[in-house]
Backbone as CSV, one residue per row, in Angstrom:
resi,resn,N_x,N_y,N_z,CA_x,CA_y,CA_z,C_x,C_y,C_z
1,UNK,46.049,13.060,68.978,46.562,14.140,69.831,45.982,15.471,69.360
2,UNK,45.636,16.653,70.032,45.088,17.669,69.771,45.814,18.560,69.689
3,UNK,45.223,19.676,68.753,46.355,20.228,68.012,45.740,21.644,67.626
4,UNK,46.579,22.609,68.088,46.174,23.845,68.131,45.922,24.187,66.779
5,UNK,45.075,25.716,66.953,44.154,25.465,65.727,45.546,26.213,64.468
6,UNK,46.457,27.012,64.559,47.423,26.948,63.667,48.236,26.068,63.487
7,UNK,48.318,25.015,64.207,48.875,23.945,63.804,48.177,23.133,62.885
8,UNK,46.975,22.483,63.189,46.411,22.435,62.088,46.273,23.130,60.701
9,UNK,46.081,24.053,60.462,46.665,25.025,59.428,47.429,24.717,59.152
10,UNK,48.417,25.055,59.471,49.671,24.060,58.744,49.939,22.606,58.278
11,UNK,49.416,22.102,59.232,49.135,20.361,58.516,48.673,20.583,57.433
12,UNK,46.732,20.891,57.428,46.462,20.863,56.361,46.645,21.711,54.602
13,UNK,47.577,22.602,54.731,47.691,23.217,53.969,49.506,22.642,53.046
14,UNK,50.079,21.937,53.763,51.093,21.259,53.273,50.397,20.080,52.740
15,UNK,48.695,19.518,53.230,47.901,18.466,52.646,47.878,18.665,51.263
16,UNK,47.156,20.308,51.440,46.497,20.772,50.122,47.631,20.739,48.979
17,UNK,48.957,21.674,49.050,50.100,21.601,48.669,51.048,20.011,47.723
18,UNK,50.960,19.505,48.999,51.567,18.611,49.208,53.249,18.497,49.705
19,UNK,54.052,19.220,48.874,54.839,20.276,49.954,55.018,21.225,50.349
20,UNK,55.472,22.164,51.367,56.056,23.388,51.799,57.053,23.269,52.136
21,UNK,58.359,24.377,51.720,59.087,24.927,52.118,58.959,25.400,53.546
22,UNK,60.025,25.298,54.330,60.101,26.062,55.498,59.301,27.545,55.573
23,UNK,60.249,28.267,54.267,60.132,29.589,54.322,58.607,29.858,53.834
24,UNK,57.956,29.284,53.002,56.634,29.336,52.765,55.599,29.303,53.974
25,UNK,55.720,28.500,55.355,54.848,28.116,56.216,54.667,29.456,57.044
26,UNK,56.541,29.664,56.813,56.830,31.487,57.747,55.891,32.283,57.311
27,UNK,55.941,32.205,55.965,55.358,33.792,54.866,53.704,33.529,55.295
28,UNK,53.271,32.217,55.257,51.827,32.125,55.336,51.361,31.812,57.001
29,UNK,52.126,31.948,58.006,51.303,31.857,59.513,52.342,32.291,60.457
30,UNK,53.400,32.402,59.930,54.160,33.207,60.896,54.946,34.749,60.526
31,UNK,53.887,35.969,59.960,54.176,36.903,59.129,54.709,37.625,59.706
32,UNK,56.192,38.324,60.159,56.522,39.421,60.650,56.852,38.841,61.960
33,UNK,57.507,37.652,62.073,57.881,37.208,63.343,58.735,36.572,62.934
34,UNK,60.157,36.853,63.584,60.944,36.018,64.100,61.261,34.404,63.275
35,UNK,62.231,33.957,63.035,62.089,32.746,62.496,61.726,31.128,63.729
36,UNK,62.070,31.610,64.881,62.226,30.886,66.068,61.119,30.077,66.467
37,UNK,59.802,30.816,65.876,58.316,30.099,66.511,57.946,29.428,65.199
38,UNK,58.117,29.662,63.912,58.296,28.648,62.611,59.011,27.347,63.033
39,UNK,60.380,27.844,63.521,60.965,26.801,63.141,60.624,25.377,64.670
40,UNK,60.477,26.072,65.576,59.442,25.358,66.671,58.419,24.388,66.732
41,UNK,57.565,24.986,65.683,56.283,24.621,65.714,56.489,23.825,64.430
42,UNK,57.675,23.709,63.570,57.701,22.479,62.883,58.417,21.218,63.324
43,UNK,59.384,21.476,64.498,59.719,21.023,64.995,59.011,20.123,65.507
44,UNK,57.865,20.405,66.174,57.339,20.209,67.002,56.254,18.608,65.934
45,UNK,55.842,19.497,65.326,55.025,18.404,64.075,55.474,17.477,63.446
46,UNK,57.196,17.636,63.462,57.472,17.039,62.959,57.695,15.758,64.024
47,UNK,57.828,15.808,64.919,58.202,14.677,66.176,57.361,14.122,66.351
48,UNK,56.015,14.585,66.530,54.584,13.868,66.380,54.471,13.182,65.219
49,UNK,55.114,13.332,64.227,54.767,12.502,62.709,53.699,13.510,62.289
50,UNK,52.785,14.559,62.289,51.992,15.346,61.698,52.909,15.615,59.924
51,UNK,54.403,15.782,60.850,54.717,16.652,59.451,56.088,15.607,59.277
52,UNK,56.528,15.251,57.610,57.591,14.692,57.742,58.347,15.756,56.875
53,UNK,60.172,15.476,56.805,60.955,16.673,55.994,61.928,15.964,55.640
54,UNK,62.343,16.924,54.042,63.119,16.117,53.432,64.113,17.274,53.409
55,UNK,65.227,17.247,52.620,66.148,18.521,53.394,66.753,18.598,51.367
56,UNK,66.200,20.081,50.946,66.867,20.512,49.642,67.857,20.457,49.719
57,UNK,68.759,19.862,48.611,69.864,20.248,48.607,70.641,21.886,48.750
58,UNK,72.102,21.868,48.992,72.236,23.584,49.028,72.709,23.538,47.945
59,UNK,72.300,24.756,47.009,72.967,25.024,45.440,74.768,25.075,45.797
60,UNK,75.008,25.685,46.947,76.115,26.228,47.395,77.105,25.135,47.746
61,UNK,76.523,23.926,47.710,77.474,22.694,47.688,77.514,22.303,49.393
62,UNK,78.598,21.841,50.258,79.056,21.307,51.471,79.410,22.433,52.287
63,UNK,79.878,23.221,51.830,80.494,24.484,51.987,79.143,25.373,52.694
64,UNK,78.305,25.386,51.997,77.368,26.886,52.066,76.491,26.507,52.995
65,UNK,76.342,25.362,53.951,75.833,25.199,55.057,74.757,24.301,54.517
66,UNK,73.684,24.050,55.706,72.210,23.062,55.347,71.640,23.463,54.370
67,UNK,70.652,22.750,53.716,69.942,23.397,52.706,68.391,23.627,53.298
68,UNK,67.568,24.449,52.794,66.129,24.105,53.219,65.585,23.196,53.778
69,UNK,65.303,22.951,54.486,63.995,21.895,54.919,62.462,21.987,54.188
70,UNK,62.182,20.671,53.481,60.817,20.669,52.483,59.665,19.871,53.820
71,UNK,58.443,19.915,54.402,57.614,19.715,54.818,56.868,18.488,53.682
72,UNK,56.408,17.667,54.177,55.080,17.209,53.915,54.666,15.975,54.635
73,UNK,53.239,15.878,54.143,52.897,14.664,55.565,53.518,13.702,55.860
74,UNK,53.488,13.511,57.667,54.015,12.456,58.092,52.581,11.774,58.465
75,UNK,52.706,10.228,58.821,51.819,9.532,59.120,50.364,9.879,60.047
76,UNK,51.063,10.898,61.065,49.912,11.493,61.782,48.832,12.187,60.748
77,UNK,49.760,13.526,60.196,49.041,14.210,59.306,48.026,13.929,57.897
78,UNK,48.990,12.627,57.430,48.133,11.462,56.489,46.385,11.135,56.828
79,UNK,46.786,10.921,58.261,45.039,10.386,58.839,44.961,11.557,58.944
80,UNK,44.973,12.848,59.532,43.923,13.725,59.957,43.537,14.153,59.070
81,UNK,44.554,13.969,57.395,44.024,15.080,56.684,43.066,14.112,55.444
82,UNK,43.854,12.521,55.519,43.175,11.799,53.877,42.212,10.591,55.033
83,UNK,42.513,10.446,56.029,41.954,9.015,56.417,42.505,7.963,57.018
84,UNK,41.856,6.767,56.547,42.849,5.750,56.625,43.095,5.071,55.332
85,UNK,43.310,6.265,54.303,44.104,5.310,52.790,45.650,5.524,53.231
86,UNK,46.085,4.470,52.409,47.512,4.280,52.598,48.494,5.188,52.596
87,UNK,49.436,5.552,53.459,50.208,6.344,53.664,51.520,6.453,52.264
88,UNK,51.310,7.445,51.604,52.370,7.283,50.564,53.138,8.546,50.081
89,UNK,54.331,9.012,51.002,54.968,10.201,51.136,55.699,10.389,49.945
90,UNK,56.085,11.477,49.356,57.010,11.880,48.352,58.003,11.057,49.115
91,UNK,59.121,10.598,47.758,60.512,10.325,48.197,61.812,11.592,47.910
92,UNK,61.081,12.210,47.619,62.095,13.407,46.642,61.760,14.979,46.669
93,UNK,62.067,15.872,46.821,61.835,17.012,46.879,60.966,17.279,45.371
94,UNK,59.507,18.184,44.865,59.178,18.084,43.955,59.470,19.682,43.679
95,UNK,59.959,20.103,42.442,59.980,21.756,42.105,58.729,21.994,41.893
96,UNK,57.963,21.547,41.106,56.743,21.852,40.253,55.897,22.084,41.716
97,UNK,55.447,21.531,42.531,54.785,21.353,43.837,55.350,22.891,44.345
98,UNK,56.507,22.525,44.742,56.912,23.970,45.601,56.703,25.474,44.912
99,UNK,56.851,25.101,43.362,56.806,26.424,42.479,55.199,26.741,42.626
100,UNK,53.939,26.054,42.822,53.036,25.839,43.330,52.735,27.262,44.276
101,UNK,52.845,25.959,44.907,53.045,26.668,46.530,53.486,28.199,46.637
102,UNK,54.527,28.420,45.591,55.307,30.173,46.081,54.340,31.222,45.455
103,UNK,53.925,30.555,44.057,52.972,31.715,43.471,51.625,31.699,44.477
104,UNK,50.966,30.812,45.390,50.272,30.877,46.723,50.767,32.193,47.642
105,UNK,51.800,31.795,47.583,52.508,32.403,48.917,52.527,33.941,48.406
106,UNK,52.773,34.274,47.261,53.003,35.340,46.359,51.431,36.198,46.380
107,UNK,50.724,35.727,46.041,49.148,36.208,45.912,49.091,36.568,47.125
108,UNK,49.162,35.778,48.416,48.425,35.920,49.734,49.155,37.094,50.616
109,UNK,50.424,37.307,49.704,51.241,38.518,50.431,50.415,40.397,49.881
110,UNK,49.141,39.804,49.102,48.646,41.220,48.252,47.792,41.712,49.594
111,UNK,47.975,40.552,50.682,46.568,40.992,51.417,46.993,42.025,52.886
112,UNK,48.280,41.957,52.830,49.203,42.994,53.554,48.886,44.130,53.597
113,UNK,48.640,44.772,52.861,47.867,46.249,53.350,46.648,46.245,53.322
114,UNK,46.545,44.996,53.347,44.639,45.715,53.530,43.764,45.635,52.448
115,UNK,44.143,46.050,51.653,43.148,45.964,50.142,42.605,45.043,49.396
116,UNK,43.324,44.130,49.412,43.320,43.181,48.769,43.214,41.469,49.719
117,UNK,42.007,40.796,49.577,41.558,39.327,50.529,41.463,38.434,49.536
118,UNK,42.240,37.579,49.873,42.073,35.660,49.185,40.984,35.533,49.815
119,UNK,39.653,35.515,48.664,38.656,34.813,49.480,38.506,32.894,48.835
120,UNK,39.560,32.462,48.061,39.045,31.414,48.178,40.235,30.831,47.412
121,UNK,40.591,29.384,47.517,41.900,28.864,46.741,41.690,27.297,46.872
122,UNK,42.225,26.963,46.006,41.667,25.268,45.700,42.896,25.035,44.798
123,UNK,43.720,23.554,45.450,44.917,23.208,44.404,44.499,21.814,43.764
124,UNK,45.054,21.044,43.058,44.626,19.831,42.404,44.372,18.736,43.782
125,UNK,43.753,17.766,43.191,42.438,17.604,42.271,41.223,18.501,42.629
126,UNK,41.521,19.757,43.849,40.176,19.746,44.029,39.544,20.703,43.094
127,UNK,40.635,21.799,42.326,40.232,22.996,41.547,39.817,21.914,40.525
128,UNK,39.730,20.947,39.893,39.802,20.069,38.495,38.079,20.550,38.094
129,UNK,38.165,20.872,36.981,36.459,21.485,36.174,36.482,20.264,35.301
130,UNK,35.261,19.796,35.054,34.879,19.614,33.963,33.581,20.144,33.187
131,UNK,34.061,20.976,31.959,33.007,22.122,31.324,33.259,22.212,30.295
132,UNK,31.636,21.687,29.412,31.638,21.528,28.204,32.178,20.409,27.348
133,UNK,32.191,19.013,28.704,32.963,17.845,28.329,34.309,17.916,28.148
134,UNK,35.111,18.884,28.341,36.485,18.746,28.976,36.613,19.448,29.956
135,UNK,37.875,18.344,30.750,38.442,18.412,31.783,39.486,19.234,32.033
136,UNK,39.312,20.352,33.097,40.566,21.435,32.980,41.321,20.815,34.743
137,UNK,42.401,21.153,33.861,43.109,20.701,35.315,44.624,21.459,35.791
138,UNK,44.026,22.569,36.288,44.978,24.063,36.484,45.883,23.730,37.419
139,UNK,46.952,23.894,37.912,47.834,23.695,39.360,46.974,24.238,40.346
140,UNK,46.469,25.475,40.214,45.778,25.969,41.744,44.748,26.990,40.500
141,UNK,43.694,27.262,41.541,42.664,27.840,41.399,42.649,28.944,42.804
142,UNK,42.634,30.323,42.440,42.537,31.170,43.083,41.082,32.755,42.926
143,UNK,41.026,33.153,43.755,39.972,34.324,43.852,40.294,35.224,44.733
144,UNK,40.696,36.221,44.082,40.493,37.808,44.770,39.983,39.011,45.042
145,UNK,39.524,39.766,45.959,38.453,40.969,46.300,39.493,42.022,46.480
146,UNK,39.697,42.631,45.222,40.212,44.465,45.659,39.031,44.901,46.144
147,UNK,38.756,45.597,47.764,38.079,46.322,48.431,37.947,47.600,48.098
148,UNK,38.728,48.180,47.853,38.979,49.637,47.191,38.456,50.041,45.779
149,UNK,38.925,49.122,44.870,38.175,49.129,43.941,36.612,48.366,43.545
150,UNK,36.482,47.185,44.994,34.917,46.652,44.896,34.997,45.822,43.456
151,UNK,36.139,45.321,43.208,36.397,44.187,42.076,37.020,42.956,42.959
152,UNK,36.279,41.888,41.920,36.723,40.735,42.278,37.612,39.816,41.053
153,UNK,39.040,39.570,41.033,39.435,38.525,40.602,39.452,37.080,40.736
154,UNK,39.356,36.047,39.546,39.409,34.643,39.424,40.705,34.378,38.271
155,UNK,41.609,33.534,39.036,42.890,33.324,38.488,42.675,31.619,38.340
156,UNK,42.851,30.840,37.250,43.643,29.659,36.946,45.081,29.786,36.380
157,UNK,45.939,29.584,37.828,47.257,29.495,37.429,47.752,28.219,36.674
158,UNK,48.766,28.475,35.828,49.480,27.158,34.893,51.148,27.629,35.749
159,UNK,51.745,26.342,35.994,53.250,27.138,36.694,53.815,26.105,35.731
160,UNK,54.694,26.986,34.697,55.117,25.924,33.733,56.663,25.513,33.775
161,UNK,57.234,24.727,33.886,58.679,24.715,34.409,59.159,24.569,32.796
162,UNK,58.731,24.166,31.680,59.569,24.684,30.400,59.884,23.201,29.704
163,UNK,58.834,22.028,30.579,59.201,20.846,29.870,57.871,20.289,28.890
164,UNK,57.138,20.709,28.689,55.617,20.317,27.827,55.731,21.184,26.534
165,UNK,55.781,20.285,26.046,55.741,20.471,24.416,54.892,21.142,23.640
166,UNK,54.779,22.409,22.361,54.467,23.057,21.837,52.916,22.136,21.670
167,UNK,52.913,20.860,21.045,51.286,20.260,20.708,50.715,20.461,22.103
168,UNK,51.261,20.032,23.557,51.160,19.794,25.068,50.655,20.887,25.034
169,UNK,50.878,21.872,24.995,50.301,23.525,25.608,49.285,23.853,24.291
170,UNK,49.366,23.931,23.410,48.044,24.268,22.270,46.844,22.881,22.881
171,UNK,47.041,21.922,23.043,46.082,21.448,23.200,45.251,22.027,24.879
172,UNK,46.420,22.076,25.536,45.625,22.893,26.819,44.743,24.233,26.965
173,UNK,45.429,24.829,25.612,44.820,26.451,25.457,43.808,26.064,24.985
174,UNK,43.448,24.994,23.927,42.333,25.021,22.949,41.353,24.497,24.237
175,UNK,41.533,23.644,25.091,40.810,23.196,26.455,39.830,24.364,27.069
176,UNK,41.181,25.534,27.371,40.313,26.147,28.136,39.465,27.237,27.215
177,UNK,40.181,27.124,25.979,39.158,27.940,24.680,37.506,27.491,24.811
178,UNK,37.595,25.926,24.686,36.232,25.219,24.589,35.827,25.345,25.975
179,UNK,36.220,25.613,26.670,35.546,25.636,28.209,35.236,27.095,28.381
180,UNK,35.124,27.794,28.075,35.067,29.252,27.960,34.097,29.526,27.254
181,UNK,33.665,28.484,25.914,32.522,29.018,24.853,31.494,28.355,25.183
182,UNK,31.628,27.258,26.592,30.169,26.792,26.950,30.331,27.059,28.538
183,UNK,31.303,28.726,28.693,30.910,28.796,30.257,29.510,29.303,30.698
184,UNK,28.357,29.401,30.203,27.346,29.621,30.536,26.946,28.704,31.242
185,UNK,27.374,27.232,31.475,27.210,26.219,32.055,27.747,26.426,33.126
186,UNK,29.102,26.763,33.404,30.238,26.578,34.177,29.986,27.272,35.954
187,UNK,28.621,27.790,35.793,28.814,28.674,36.889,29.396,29.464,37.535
188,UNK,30.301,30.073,37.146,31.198,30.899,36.966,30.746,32.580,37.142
189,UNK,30.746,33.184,38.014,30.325,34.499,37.674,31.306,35.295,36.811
190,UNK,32.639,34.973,37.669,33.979,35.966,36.670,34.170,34.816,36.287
191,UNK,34.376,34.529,34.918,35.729,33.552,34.076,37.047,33.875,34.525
192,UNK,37.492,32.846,35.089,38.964,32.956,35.587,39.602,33.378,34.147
193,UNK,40.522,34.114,34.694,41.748,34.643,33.665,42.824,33.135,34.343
194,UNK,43.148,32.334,32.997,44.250,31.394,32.877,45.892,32.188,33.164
195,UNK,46.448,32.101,34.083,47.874,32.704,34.147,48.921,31.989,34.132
196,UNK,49.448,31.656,33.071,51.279,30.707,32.553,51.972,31.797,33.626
197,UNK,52.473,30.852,34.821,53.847,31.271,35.421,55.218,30.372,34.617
198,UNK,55.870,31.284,33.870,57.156,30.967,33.162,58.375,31.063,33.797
199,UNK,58.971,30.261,33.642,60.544,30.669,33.690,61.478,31.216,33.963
200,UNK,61.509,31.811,32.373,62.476,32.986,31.385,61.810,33.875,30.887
201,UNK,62.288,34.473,30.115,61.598,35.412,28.905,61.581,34.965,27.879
202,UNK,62.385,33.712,27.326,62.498,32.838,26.239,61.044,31.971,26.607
203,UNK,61.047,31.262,27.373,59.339,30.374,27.249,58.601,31.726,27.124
204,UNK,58.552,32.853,28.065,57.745,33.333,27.879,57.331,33.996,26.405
205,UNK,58.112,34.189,25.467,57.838,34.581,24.313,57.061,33.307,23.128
206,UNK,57.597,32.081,23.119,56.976,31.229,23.279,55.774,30.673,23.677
207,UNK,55.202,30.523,24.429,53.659,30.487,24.834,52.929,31.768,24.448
208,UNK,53.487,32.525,24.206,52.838,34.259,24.059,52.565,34.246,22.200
209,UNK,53.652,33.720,21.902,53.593,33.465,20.181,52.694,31.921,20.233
210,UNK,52.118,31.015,20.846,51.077,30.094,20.690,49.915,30.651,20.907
211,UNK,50.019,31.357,21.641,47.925,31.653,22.245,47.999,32.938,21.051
212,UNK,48.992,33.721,20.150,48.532,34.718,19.274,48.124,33.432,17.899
213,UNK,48.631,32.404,18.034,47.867,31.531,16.808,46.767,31.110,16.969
214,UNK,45.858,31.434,18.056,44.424,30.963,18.352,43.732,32.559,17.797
215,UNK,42.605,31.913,17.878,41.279,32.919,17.764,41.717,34.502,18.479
216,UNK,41.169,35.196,17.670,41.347,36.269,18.426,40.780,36.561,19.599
217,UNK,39.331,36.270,20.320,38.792,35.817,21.096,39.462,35.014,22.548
218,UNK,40.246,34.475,21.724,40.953,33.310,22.838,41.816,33.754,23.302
219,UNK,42.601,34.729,22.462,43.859,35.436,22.838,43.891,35.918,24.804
220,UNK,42.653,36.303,24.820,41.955,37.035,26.298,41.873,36.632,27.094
221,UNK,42.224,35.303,26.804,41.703,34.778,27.749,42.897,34.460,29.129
222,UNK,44.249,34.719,28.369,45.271,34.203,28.612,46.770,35.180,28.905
223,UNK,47.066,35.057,29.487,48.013,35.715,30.067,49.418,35.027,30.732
224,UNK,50.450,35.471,30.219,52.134,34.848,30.523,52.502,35.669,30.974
225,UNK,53.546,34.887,32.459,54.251,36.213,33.133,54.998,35.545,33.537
226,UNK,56.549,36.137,33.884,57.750,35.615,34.613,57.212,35.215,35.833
227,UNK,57.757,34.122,36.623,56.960,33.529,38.203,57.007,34.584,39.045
228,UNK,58.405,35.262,38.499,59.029,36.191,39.752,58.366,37.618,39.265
229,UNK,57.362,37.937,38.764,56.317,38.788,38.411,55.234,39.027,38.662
230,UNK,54.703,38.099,39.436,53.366,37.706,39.776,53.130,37.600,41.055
231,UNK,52.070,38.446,41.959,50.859,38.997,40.982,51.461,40.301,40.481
232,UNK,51.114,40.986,39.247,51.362,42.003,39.235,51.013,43.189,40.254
233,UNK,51.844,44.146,40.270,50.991,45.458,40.987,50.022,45.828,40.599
234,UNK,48.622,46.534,41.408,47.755,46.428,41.426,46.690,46.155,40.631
235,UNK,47.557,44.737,40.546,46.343,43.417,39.460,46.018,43.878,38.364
236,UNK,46.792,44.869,37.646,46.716,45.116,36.245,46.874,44.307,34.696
237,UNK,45.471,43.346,35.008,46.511,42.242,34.117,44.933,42.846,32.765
């Protein structure tokens, strides 16, 4: 069945994802409108099988009404977007996925006045490097053009929910340490700046006291910030 070209968009970007939030699909194709043509046009995908939904719980209990609706492929959307490999949907709402997804949603809101264009974004497996014989494997891979200033940023986000262990994260830093000292390979014009989306302020002090036990060098490479911080104002990192 044929499918308008923001509809598609939306299929495939809950592909890339793997889920979206309702409110995420709003923030990214339905900006400054109404909730009525969002909630329509998932409607709508979703009846076709393009899109299937699983429904968040409400923190607020029975009481505080429906909870969110989570997006991700239904059988239609499976073929248009992977093929014909086997159809194999989440059973469960994923945080890590959606926390994903918001720091997306978060970046792409810099491009609101104007200044600032996502020219390019890649989530797993497709951002996955391998440089210098290890394998980096970031949640999302992002790139940005301040126009005004005629600078371009490269972000490898980490969205860390606070369960990987002190050896777990030194061995990842030392990763992208060694991938950094043979990026002459890497093709890379800017070296992405690595960005830990945290928590708290407790992890965040934590990962901030691991990357000061590396090289001084390495220290630079790396940057921790509350989720709900990011991006900073005008990309002062």
């Amino acid at each position: 069945m044929f499918l308008i070209d923001r509809d598609a968009q939306i299929v495939h970007a809950v592909n890339a994802f793997g889920q979206l939030t309702s409110g995420h699909v709003r923030a990214l194709f339905f900006k400054g409108l109404s909730d009525t043509p969002a909630d329509r046009r998932l409607r709508i995908l979703t009846d076709r099988k393009y899109l299937a939904r699983l429904e968040r719980p409400n923190p607020g209990g029975n009481k505080g009404g429906r909870g969110q609706f989570i997006y991700q492929l239904g059988p239609m959307g499976w073929k248009l977007c992977r093929g014909d490999s086997r159809y194999w949907p989440y059973r469960a709402v994923n945080p890590h996925t959606l926390s994903i997804a918001s720091a997306y949603v978060a970046i792409k809101s810099l491009e609101e006045g104007g200044r600032f264009e996502v020219t390019r974004y890649a989530t797993e497996p497709k951002n996955w490097r391998t440089i210098g014989g290890v394998e980096l494997r970031p949640d999302l891979y992002v790139e940005v053009v301040d126009h005004q200033r005629q600078q371009s940023y490269a972000w490898w986000v980490e969205v860390d929910m606070g369960t990987e262990r002190k050896a777990q994260i030194k061995e990842k830093l030392e990763r992208y340490y060694h991938a950094w000292e043979h990026s002459a390979d890497s093709g890379f014009e800017t070296w992405p700046l690595v960005v830990f989306l945290v928590p708290d302020v407790e992890r965040q002090d934590e990962l901030q006291r691991l990357i000061r036990q590396g090289t001084e060098d390495a220290q630079a490479l790396f940057e921790v910030r509350l989720s709900n911080e990011f991006p900073p104002a005008g990309l002062s990192m």
